[in-house]
Biotite code that builds the C-alpha atoms (Angstrom):
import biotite.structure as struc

atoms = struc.array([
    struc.Atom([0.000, 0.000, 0.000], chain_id="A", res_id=1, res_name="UNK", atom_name="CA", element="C"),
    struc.Atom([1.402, 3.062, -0.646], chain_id="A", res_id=2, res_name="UNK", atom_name="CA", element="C"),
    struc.Atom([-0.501, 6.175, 1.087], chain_id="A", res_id=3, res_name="UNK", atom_name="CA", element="C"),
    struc.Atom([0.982, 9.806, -1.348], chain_id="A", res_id=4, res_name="UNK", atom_name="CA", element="C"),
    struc.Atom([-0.044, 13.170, -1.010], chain_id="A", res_id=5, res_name="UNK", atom_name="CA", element="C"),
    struc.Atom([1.048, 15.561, -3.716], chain_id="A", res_id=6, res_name="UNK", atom_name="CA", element="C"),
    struc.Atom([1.451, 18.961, -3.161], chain_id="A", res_id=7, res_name="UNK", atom_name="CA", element="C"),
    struc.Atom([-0.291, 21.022, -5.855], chain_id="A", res_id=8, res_name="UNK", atom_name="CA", element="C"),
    struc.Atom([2.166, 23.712, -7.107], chain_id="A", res_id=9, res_name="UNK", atom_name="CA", element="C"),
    struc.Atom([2.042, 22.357, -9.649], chain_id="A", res_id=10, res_name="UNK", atom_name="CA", element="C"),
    struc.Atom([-1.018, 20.846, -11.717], chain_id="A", res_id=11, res_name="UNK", atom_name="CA", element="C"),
    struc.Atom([-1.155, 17.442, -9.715], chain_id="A", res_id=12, res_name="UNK", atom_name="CA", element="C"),
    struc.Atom([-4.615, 17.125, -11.689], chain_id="A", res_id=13, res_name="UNK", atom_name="CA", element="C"),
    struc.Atom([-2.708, 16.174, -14.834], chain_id="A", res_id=14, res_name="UNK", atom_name="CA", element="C"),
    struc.Atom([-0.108, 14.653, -13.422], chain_id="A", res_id=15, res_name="UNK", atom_name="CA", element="C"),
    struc.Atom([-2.666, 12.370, -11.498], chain_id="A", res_id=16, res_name="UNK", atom_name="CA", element="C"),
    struc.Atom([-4.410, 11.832, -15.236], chain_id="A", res_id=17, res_name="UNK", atom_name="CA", element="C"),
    struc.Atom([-1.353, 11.034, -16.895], chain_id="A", res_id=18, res_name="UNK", atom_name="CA", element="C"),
    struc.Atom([-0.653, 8.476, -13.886], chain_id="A", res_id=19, res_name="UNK", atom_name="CA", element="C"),
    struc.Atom([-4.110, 7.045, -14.416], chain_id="A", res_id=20, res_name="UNK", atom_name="CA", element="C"),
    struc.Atom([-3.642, 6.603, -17.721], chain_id="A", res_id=21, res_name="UNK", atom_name="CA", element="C"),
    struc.Atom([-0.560, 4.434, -17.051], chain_id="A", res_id=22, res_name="UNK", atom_name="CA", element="C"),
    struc.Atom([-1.385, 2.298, -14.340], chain_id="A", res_id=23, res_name="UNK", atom_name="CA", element="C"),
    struc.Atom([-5.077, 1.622, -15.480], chain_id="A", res_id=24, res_name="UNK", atom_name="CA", element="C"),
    struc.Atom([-4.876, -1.770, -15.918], chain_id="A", res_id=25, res_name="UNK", atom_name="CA", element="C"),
    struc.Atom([-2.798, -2.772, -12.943], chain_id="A", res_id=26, res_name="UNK", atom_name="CA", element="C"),
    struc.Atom([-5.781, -2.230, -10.859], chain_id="A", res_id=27, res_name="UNK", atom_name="CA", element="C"),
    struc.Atom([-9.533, -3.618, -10.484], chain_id="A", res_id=28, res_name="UNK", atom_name="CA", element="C"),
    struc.Atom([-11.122, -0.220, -9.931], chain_id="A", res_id=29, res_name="UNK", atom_name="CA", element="C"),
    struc.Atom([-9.918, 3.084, -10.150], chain_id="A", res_id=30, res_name="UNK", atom_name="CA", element="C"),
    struc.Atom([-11.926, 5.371, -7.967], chain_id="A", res_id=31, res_name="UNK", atom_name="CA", element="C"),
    struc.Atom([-11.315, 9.433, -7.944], chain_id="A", res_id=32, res_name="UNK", atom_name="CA", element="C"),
    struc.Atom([-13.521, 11.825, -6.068], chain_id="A", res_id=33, res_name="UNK", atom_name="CA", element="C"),
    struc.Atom([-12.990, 15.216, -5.402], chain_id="A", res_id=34, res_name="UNK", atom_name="CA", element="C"),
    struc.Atom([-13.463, 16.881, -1.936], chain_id="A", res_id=35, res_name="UNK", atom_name="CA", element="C"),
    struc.Atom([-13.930, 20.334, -3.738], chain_id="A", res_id=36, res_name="UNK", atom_name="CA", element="C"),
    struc.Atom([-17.393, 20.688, -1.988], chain_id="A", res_id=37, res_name="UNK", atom_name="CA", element="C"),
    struc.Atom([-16.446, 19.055, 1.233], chain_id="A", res_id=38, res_name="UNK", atom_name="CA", element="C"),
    struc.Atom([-18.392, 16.185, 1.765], chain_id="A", res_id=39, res_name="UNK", atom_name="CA", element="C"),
    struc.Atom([-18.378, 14.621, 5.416], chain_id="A", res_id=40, res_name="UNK", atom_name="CA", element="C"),
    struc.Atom([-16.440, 11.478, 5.561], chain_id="A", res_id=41, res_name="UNK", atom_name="CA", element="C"),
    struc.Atom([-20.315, 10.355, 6.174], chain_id="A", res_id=42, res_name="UNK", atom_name="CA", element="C"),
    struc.Atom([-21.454, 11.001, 2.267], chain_id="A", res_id=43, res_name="UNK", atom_name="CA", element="C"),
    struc.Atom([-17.968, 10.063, 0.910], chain_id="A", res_id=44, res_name="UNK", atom_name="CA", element="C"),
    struc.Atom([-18.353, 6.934, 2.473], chain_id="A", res_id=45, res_name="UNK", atom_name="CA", element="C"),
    struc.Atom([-22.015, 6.153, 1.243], chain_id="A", res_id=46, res_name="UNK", atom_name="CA", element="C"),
    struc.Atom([-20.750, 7.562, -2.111], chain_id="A", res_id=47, res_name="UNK", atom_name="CA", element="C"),
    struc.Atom([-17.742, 4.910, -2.329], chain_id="A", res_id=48, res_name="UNK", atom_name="CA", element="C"),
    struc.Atom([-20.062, 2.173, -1.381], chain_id="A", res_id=49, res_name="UNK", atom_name="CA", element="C"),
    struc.Atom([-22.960, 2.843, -3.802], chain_id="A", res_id=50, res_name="UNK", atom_name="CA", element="C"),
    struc.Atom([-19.827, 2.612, -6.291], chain_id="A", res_id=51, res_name="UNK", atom_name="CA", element="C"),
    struc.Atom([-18.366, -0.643, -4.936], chain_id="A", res_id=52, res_name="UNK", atom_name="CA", element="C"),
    struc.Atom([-21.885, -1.932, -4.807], chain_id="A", res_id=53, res_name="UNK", atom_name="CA", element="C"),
    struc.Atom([-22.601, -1.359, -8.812], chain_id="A", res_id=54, res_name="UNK", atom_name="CA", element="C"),
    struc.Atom([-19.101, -3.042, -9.334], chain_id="A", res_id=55, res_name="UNK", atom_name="CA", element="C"),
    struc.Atom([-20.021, -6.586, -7.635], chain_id="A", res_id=56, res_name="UNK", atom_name="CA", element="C"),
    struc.Atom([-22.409, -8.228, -5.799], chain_id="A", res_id=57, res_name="UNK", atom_name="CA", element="C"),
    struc.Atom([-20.490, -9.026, -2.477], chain_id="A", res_id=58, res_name="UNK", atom_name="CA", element="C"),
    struc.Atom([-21.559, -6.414, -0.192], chain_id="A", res_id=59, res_name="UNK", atom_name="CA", element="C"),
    struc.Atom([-19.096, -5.225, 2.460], chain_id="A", res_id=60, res_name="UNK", atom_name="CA", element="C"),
    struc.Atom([-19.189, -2.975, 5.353], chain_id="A", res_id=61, res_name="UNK", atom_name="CA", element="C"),
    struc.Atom([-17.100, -0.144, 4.599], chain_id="A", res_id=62, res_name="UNK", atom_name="CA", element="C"),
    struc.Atom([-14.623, 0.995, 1.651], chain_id="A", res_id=63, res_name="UNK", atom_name="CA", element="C"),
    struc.Atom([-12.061, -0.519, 3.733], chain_id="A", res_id=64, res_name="UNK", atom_name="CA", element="C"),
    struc.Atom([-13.243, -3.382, 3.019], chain_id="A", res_id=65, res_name="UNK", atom_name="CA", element="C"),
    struc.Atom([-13.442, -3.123, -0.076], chain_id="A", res_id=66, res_name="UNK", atom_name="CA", element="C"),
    struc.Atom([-9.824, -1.802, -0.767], chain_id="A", res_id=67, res_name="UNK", atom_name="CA", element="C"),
    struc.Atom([-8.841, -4.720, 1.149], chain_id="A", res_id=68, res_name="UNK", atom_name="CA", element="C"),
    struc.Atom([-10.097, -7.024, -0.930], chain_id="A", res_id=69, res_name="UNK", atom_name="CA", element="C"),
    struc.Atom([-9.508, -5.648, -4.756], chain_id="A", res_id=70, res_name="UNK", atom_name="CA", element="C"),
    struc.Atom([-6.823, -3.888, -6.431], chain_id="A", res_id=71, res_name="UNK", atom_name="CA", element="C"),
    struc.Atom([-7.927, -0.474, -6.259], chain_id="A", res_id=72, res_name="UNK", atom_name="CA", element="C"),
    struc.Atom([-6.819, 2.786, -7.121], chain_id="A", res_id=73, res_name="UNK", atom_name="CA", element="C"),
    struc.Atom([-8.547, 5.732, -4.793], chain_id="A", res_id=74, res_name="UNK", atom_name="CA", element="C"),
    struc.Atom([-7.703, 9.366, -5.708], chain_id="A", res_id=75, res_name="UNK", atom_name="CA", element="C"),
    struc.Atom([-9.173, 11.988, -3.167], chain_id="A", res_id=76, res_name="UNK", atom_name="CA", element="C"),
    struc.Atom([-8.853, 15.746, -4.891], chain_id="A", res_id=77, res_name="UNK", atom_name="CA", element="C"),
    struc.Atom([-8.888, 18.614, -3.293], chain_id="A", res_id=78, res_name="UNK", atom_name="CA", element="C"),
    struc.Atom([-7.947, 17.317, 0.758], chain_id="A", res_id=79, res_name="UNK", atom_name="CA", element="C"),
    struc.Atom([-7.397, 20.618, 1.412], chain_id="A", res_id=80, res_name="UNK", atom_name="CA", element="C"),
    struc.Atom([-10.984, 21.601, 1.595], chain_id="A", res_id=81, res_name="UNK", atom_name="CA", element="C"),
    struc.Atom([-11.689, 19.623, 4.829], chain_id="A", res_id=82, res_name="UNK", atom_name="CA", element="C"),
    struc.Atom([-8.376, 21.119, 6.518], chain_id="A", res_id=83, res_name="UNK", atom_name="CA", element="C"),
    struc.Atom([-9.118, 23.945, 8.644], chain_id="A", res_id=84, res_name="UNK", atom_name="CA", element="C"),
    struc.Atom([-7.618, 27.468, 6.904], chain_id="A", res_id=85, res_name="UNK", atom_name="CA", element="C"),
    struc.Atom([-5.393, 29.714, 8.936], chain_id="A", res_id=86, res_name="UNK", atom_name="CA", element="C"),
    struc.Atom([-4.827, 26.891, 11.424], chain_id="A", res_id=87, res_name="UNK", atom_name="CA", element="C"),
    struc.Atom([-2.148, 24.743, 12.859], chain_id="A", res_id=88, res_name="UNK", atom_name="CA", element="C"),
    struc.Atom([-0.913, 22.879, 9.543], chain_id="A", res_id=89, res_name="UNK", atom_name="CA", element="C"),
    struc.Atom([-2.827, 19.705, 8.720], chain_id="A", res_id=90, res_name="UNK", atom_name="CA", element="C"),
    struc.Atom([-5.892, 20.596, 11.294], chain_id="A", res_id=91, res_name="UNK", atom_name="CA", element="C"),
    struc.Atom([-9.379, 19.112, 10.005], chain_id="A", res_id=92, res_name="UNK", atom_name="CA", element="C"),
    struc.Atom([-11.740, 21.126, 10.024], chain_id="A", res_id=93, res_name="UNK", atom_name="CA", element="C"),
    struc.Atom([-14.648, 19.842, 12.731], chain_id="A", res_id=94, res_name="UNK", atom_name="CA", element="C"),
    struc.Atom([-16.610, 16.870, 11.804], chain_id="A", res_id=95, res_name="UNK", atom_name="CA", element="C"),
    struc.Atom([-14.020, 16.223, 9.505], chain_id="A", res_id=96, res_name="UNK", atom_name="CA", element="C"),
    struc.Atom([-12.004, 14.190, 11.533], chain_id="A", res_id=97, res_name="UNK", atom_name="CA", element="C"),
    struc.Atom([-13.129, 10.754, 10.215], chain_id="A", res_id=98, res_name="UNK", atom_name="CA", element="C"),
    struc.Atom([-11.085, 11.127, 7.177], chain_id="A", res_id=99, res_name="UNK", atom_name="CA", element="C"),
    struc.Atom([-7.517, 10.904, 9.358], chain_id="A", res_id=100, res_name="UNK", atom_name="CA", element="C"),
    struc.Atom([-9.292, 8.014, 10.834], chain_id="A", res_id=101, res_name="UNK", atom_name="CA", element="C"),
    struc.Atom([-9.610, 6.103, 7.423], chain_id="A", res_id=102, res_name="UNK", atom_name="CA", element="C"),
    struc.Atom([-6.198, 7.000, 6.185], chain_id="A", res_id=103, res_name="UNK", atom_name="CA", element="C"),
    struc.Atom([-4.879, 5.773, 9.384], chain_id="A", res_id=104, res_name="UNK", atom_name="CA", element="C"),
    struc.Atom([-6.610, 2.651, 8.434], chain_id="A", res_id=105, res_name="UNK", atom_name="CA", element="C"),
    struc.Atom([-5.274, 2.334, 4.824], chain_id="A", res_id=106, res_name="UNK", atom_name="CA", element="C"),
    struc.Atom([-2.073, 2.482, 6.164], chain_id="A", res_id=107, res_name="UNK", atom_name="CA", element="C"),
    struc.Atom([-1.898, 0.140, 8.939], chain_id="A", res_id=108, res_name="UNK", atom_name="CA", element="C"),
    struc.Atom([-4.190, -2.658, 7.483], chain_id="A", res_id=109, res_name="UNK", atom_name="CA", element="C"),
    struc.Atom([-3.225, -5.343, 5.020], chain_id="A", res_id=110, res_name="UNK", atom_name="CA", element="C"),
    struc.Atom([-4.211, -4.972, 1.191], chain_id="A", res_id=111, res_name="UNK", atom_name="CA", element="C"),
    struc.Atom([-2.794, -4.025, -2.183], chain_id="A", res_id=112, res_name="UNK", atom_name="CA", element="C"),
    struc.Atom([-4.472, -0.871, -2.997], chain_id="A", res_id=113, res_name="UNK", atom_name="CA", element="C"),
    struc.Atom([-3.316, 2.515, -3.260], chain_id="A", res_id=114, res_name="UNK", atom_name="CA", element="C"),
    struc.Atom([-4.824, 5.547, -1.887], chain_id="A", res_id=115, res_name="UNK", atom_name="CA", element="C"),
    struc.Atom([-3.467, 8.607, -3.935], chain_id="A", res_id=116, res_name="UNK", atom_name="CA", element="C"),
    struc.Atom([-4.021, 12.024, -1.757], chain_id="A", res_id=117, res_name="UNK", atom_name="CA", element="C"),
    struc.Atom([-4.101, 15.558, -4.014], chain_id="A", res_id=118, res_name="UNK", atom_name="CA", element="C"),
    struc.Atom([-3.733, 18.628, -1.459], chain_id="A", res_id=119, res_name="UNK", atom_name="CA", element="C"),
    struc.Atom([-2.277, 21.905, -0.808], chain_id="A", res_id=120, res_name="UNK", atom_name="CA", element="C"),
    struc.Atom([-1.613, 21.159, 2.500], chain_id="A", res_id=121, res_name="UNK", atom_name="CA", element="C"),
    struc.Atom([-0.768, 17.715, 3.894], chain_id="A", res_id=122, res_name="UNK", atom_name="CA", element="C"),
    struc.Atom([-3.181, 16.387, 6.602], chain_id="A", res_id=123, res_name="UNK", atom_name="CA", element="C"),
    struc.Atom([-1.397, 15.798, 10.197], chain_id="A", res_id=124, res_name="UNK", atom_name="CA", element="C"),
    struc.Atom([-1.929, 12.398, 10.043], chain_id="A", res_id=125, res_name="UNK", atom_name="CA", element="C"),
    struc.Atom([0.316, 11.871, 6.911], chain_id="A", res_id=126, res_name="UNK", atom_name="CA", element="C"),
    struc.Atom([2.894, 13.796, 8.094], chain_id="A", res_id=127, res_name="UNK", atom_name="CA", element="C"),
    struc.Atom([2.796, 11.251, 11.342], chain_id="A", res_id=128, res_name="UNK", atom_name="CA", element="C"),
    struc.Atom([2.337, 8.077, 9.221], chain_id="A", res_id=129, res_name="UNK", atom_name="CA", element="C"),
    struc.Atom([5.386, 8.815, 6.894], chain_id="A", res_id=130, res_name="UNK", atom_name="CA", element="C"),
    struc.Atom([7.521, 8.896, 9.416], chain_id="A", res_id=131, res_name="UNK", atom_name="CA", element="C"),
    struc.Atom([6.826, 5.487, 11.087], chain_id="A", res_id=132, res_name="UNK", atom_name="CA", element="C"),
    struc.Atom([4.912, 3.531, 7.986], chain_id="A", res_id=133, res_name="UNK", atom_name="CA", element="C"),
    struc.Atom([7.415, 3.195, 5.137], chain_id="A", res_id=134, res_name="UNK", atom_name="CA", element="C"),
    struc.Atom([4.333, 2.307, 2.961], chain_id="A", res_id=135, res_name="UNK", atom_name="CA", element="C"),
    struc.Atom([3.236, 6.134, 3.370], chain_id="A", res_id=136, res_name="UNK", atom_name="CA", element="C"),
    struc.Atom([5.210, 8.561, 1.222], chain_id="A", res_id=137, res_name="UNK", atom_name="CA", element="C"),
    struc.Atom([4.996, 12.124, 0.141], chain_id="A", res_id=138, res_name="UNK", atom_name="CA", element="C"),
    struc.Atom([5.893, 13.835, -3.434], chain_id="A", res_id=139, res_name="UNK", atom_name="CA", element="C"),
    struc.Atom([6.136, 17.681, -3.207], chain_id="A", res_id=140, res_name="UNK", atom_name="CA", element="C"),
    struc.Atom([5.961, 18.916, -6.867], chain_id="A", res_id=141, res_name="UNK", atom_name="CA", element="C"),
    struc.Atom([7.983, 22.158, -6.703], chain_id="A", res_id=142, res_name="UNK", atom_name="CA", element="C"),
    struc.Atom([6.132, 24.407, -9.593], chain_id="A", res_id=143, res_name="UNK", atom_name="CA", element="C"),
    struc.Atom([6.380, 25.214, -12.897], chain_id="A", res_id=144, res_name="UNK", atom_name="CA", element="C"),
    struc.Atom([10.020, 26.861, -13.405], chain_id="A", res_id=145, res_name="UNK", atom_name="CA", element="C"),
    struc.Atom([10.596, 27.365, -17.795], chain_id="A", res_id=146, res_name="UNK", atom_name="CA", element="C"),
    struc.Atom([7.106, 25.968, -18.027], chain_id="A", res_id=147, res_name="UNK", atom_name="CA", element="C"),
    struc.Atom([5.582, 28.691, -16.285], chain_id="A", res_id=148, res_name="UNK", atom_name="CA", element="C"),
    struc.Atom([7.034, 31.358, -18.285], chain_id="A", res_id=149, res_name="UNK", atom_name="CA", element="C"),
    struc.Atom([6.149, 29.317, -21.782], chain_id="A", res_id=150, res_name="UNK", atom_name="CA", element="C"),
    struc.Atom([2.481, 30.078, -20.599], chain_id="A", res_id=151, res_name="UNK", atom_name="CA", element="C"),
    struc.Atom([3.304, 33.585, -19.883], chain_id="A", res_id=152, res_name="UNK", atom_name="CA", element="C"),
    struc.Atom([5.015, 33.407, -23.398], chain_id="A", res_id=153, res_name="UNK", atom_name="CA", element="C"),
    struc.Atom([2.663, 31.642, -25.646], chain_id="A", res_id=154, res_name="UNK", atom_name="CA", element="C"),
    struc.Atom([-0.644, 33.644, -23.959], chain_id="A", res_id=155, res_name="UNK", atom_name="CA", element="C"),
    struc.Atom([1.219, 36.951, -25.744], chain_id="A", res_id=156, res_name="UNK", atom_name="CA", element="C"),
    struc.Atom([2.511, 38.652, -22.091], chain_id="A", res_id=157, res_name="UNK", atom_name="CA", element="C"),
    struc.Atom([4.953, 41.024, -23.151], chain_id="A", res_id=158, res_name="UNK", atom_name="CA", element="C"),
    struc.Atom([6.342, 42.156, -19.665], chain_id="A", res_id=159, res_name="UNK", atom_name="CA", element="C"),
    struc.Atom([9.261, 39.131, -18.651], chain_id="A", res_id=160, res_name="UNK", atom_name="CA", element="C"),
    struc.Atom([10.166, 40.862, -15.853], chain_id="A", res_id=161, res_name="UNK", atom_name="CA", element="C"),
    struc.Atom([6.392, 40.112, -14.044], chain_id="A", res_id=162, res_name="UNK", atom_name="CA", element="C"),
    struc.Atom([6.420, 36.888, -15.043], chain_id="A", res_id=163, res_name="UNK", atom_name="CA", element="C"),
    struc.Atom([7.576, 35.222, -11.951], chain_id="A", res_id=164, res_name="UNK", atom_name="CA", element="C"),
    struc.Atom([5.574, 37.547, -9.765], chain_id="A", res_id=165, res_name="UNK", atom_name="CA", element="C"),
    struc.Atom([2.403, 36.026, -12.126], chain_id="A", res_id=166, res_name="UNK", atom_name="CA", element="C"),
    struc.Atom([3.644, 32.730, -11.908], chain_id="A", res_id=167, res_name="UNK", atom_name="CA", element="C"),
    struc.Atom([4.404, 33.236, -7.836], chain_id="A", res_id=168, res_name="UNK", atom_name="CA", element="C"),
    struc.Atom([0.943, 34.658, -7.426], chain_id="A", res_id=169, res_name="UNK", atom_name="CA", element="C"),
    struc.Atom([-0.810, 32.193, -8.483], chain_id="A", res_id=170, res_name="UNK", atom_name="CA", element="C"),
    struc.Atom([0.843, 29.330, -7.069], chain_id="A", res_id=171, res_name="UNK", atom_name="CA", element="C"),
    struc.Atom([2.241, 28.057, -10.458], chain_id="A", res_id=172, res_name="UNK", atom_name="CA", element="C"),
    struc.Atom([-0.851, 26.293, -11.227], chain_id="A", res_id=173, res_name="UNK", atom_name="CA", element="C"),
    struc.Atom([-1.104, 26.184, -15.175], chain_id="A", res_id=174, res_name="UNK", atom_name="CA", element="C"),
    struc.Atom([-4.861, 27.056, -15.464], chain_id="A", res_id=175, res_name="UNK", atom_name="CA", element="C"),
    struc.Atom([-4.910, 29.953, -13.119], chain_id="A", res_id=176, res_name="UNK", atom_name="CA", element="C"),
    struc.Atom([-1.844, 30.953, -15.806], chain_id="A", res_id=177, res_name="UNK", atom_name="CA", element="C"),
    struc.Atom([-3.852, 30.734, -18.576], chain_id="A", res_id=178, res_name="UNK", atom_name="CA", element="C"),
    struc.Atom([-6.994, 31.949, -16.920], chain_id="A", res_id=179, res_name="UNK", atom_name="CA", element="C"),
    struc.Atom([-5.216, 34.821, -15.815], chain_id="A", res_id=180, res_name="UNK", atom_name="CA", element="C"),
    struc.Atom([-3.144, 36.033, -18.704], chain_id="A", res_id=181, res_name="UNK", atom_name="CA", element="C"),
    struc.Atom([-6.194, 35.810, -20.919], chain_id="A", res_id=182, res_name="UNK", atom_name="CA", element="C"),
    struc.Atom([-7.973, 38.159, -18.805], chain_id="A", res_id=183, res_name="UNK", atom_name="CA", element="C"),
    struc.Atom([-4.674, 40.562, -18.698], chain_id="A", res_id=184, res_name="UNK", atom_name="CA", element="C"),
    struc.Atom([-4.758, 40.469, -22.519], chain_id="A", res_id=185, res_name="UNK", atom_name="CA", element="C"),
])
């Protein structure tokens, strides 16, 4: 099992795509579900399940199960939306604290599925886990560097020297770039 959060300086969307895309058939089900509108680990849950249950008729009691009994590939999106903001790093926000309980559980029970984390921010309990679960590992994309500035370049910005504050300002993330500089042009 490997537990990864990624760190979304850069677009970890398409690099989760593109990693999709590779691995597809080395797994029975590949599951991805953004948090964007912060669901309660309540609805997720129910949501995962109604999914499983399509898939095959075994019925089990909770995704966990599930996970621990096919090959599966679970993406979560957008974590940061159920951490709290302007808080100790990696706080959930409240009623949100069933999530660290479940990634707790992917980490420390047997089974060959991968849980895939996209974030911001890293949740607490990753930062705990990696340290003491060497099946729990972190990637921390570091931004766009030349790529950046190609965007800059190719959207017809004529100003290099604000490039890097653009690219800075908006986190590196290639469609705020192209949002943005079609809205400066």
């Amino acid at each position: 099992m490997a537990l990864r959060w990624f760190d979304t300086l850069l677009n970890s969307y398409s690099l989760a795509v593109q990693l999709v895309q590779l691995l597809q058939d080395n797994y029975d089900y590949i599951i991805w579900r953004s948090l964007e509108n912060s669901p309660t680990w309540s609805d997720l849950q129910t949501n995962l399940m109604q999914f499983f249950s399509q898939q095959q008729a075994t019925q089990f009691l909770s995704p966990i199960d599930y996970v621990r009994s096919h090959l599966c590939l679970v993406i979560l999106d957008d974590v940061q939306q159920i951490l709290e903001s302007r808080e100790l790093a990696g706080e959930y926000q409240s009623g949100y604290e069933d999530y660290g309980t479940f990634f707790k559980q992917v980490t420390k029970l047997p089974h060959k599925s991968c849980l895939l984390l996209l974030s911001w921010e890293k949740p607490r309990e990753i930062a705990t886990l990696e340290g003491v679960n060497r099946h729990c590992r972190s990637f921390q994309l570091q931004g766009l560097g030349a790529s950046g500035r190609e965007i800059c370049k190719e959207r017809g910005l004529t100003d290099p020297d604000k490039w890097l504050e653009l690219i800075h300002l908006y986190s590196g993330k290639p469609l705020w770039l192209n949002i943005v500089a079609t809205m400066i042009i």
